[in-house]
Each structure stands twice: as structure tokens, then as C-alpha cells.
N, C-alpha and C positions, 0 to 999 in steps of 0.2 A: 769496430770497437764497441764496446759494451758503454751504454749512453750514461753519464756522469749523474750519481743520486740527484736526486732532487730532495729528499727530507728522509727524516729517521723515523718511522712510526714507534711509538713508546710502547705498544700491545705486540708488536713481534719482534722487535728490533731488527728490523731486517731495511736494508734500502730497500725501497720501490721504484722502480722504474717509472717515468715520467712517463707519463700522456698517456697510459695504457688503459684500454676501458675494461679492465676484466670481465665484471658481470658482463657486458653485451658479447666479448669473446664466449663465454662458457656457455649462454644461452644459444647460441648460434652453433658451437658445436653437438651441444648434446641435440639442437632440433635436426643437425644431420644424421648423430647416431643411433635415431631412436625413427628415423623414417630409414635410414638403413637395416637396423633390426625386424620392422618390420615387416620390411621385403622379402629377408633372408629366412623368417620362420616359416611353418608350411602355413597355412591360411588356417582360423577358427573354422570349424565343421568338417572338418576331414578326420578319419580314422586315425587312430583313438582321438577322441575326441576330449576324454578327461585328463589322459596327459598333455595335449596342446594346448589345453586351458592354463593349467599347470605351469608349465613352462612362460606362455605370458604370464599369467598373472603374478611371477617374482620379477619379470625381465622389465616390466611395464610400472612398476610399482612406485616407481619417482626417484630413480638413483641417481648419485652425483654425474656420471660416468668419466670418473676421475679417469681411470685407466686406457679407456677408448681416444681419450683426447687429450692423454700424455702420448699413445702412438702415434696422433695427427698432429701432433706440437712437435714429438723428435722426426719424426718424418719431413715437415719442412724447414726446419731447425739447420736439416742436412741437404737442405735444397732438391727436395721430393716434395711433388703437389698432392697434397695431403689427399685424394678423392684416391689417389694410387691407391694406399695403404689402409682404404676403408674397411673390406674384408676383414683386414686382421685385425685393425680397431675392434671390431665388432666381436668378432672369436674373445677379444680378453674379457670383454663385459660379459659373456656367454661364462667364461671361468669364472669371472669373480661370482656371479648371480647362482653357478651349481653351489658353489661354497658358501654362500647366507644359507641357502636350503638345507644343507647338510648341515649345516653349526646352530639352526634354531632347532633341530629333530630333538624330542626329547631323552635321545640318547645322548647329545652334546651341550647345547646349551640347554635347552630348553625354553622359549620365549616363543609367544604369544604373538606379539609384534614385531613388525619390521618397518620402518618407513611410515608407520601410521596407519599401517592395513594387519589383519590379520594373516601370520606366518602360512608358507604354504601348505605345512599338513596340517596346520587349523581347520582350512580351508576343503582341501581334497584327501585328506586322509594322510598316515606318514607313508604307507609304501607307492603313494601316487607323486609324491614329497621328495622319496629317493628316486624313484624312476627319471621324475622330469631334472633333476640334477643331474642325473645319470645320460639324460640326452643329450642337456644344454652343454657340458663337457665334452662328449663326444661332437658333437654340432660341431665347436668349437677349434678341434681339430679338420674337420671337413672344412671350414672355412679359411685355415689356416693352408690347406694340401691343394685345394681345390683350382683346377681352371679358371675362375674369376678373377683372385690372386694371381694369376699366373700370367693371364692377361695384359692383366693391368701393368705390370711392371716389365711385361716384354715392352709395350707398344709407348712409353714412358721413354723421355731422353737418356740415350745410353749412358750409364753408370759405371764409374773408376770399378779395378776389379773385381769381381764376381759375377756371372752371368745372372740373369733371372732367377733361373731352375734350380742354382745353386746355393740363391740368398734364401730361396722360401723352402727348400730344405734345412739348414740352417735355422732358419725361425724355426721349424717343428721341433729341432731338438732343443733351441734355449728355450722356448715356453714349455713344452715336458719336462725339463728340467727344475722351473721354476717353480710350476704348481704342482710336480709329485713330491716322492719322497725326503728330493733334495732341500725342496722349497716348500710350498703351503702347505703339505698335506704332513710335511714330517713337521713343521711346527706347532701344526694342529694339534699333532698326536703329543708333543712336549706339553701343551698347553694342560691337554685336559691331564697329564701325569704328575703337575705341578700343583694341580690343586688341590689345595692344604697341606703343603707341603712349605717348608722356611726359605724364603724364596731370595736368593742372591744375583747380584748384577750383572756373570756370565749367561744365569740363566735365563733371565728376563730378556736380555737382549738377544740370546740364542731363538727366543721363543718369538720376539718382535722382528727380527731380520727375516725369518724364514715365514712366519703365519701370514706376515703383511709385506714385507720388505721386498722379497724376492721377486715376488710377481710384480710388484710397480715398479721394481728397479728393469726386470725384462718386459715391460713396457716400453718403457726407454728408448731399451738396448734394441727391440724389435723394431722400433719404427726408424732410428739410424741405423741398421740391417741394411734395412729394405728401399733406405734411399743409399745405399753402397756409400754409406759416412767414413771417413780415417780414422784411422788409428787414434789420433788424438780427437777428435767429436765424439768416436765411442768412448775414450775415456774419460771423457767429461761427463757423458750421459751418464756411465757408470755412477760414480760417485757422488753427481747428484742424485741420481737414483737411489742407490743407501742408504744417502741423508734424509731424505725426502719419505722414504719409506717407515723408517722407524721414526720421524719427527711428527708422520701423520698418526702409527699406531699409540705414540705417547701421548698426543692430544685426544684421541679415542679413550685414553684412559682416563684421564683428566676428566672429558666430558662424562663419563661414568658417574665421577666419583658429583661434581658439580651442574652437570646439565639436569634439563627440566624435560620430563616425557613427552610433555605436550609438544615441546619442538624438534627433539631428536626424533621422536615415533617410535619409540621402541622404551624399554624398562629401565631402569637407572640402578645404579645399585648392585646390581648384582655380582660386579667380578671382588668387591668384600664379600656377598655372602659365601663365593662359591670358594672363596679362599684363593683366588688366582693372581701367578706372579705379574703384578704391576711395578709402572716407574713409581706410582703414587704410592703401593704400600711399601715401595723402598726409601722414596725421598720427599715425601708429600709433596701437595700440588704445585706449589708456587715455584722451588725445585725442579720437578715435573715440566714445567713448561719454560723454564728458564735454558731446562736441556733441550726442549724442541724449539726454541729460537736459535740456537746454538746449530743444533743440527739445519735448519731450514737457510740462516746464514754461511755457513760452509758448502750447501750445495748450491746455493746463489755464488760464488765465487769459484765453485768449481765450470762454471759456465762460459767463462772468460771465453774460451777458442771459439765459439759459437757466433760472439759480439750481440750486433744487435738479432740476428734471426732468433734467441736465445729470450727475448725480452717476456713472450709468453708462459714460459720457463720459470722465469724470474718470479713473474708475480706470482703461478701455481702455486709456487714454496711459501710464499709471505700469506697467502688464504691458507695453506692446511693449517697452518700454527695458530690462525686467528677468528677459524671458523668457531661457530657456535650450534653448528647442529653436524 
């Protein structure tokens, strides 16, 4: 059973789960995603040398790695030991990281910053900018297809229907799905069509489900995949996954419109100047975040089947609504 609130916080309204130490949870995963990652890239000084710089220097750059350690959270959620499903942890951070690259190019967003560091083709120029995006996406599927993957989940406590080989095909097509057309890349392309354009709430939320939503919701869905989760664990992940995806891109807005540079690391302001459809220039801020409590509480109760393995879960949702960077 899902463990009985303990208090209401007034900044998200969301229950929290008792006794959970988030911060020490988050630092502890990203210290394994980010010694995982650096396993998985080819080593600095090897040929070409300025696209493997490249490729670190956005993967390295101090990311949440929200999405690596929402596959390590639904993976033992569904009672899979999260070291299983490290590979493709890792494969999503590789996706989200080609898509900062691509969206600072100054054919898309155009910014300077990312994280407090200078953007990649700051750095190495844009077409070294597109390349190593260009790798880190393809990487990313090699880590998804790959024998390491494949390994792992053979040699792993046998799992209710689907075999191995089965589930990690599977994964290759819900994350193609997520991050092309269907998912981030056709939001992408709404976004930047939207701008300066009179922006309505089919469309805002067309643009937020699919830019941001899609890929964290098959986050999710990928790591109870891969631990052969039910029918009913995948549909919980689902829709907390939905919620949780546009509850985080509406706080991104938010933090736009109100954050300070010094602590996001990156430029403020911009999606007024660029004219882009936000929750904020439909419902202002207060609004704005009133809906991404809303959203962050609905997918905490969509958790229920879970009980407590779910607890990590819980609190992810109650931090995206109430982060500040």
C-alpha cells in the first residue's frame, strides 16, 4: 500500500511521502549515471577527437538526469534491480543531451548557455554541434539494441511474459517513437511554427506533451518494459508519466518567465521574446503552476498499484513542480 501522507506542502500541494530522503536518492543515482556514461563513450583522444570532446562536453555538463533515473525508479518500481536497466537509463540521457544541442543551434533556439557553461557550438563550432547530437542519438540507440542490454536482462530473475529479446525490441520502438516524429522531434517542429503566432490551449499542450512529455512519459514506460511490469504497473506509469511530463515542461515555463540566470545557467526571458506558445502567456504564472500541481498530484495518485516500491516516484513529481532551477 501506498504509505499514508504525512503533511501537505503549501508550494506544491502535493502529499509527500514520509521518510524519503530525496536529495541523497538523486545524488546517488545520477553518481551512477554519469560513471555509467562515462564508461559507455569512447575515451577523450581517440579519433575524431573534436567530436568526442563534443559529445562530452554537453553530456558532462551538470544535468539533472531526470530521465535516466525515472528508467532506474520504474524499473524497480516493477521489481527489476535497477543495474539491469542501466544501458538504457543511459541511451535516454544520450537523447535528451542530442536535443539541448540541437535546440541551442542558432537555427532553433539560439542561446549561449546551457547549464552554466557555454552551448556546444559556442564551443566547437555548429556543424561539430550537429555532428556530436547526431552521434549521441545514434549511440543511443546502440545502447538500446546492444548485447550489454541483452545480457543484463537475460541473466536477471525470469520475468512474467515476454522474453528478453522481445522486451528490448520493444524498447527500440517505444523510444523511436517518442523522440521522432511522433514525439520530441514533431513537437519541436510545432514549437518553433508557433512562434508569434496567437497561441491557444490545444496548442500549447500539443507542443508540451510531445516536446517534453513523450520522452519522459517512455521513460517510464521503458523501464517497467524491461522489468516485464502488468498491464496495470504499465498503466500507472503511463499516466503518471503525462502528468509529470507537461507538469515539468509548465514549470520550465514558469521558471523562464521568473527564474534568475545565475541559477538556471542558461538565459531568461526568452520564450516572451521569441513569441512562444506558453501556459504563462495563456494563464500567467500563478495559474501556470497552480496547473502543474494539479498535474504532479494526479500522477502521484495514479501510482496507487505500485504501493510503496512507488515512493520514489512520488517524491520525483512533488520536486519537478517545486524546483527552482
Amino acid at each position: 500500500m501506498t504509505p499514508r501522507p504525512r503533511k501537505r506542502n503549501p508550494k506544491t500541494a502535493c502529499f509527500e511521502p514520509a521518510e524519503f530522503d530525496l536529495p541523497g536518492y538523486l545524488k546517488t543515482r545520477q553518481t551512477e549515471v554519469d560513471a555509467a556514461l562515462h564508461g559507455l563513450l569512447p575515451p577523450v583522444g581517440r579519433f575524431p577527437g573534436k567530436l568526442l570532446a563534443a559529445m562530452r562536453h554537453s553530456l558532462f555538463s551538470g544535468g539533472k538526469r531526470l530521465r535516466p533515473i525515472l528508467v532506474l525508479a520504474a524499473a524497480e518500481a516493477c521489481g527489476l534491480a535497477r543495474h539491469r536497466v542501466l544501458p538504457a537509463a543511459c541511451a535516454l540521457e544520450c537523447i535528451h543531451t542530442y536535443s539541448l544541442i540541437h535546440d541551442d543551434l542558432p537555427a532553433m533556439d539560439d542561446d549561449d548557455f546551457r547549464r552554466g557553461q557555454p552551448t556546444c557550438h559556442k564551443v566547437f563550432g555548429e556543424g561539430a554541434a550537429i555532428l556530436a547530437g547526431d552521434a549521441l542519438l545514434t549511440l543511443a540507440f546502440e545502447l538500446l539494441a546492444g548485447s550489454g542490454l541483452r545480457q543484463r536482462l537475460r541473466t536477471a530473475r525470469p520475468r512474467p511474459g515476454r522474453a528478453a529479446a522481445e522486451r528490448q525490441l520493444a524498447a527500440l520502438e517505444l523510444i523511436a517513437r517518442a523522440a521522432g516524429v511522433h514525439g520530441m522531434v514533431g513537437g519541436q517542429m510545432a514549437d518553433l511554427e508557433a512562434e508569434g503566432q496567437a497561441a491557444s490551449l490545444p496548442l500549447v499542450q500539443f507542443i508540451h506533451v510531445h516536446k517534453t512529455g513523450k520522452l519522459m512519459q517512455a521513460s517510464l514506460l521503458l523501464g517497467g518494459l524491461l522489468a516485464g511490469a502488468t498491464p496495470a504497473q504499465q498503466r500507472a506509469l503511463a499516466v503518471y508519466g503525462e502528468a509529470l511530463g507537461l507538469a515539468f515542461q509548465i514549470t520550465d515555463d514558469v521558471l523562464d518567465v521568473v527564474g534568475e540566470r545565475a541559477r538556471l545557467g542558461k538565459n531568461v526571458g526568452k520564450d516572451r521574446q521569441a513569441g512562444k506558445a506558453t501556459y504563462p502567456a495563456l494563464f500567467g504564472v500563478e495559474e501556470s503552476r497552480r496547473r502543474a500541481r494539479q498535474l504532479a498530484a494526479r500522477g502521484i495518485r495514479a501510482l496507487k498499484p505500485l504501493g510503496r516500491a512507488a515512493l520514489p516516484l512520488q517524491a520525483l513529481a512533488a520536486y519537478v513542480v517545486s524546483r527552482e532551477v
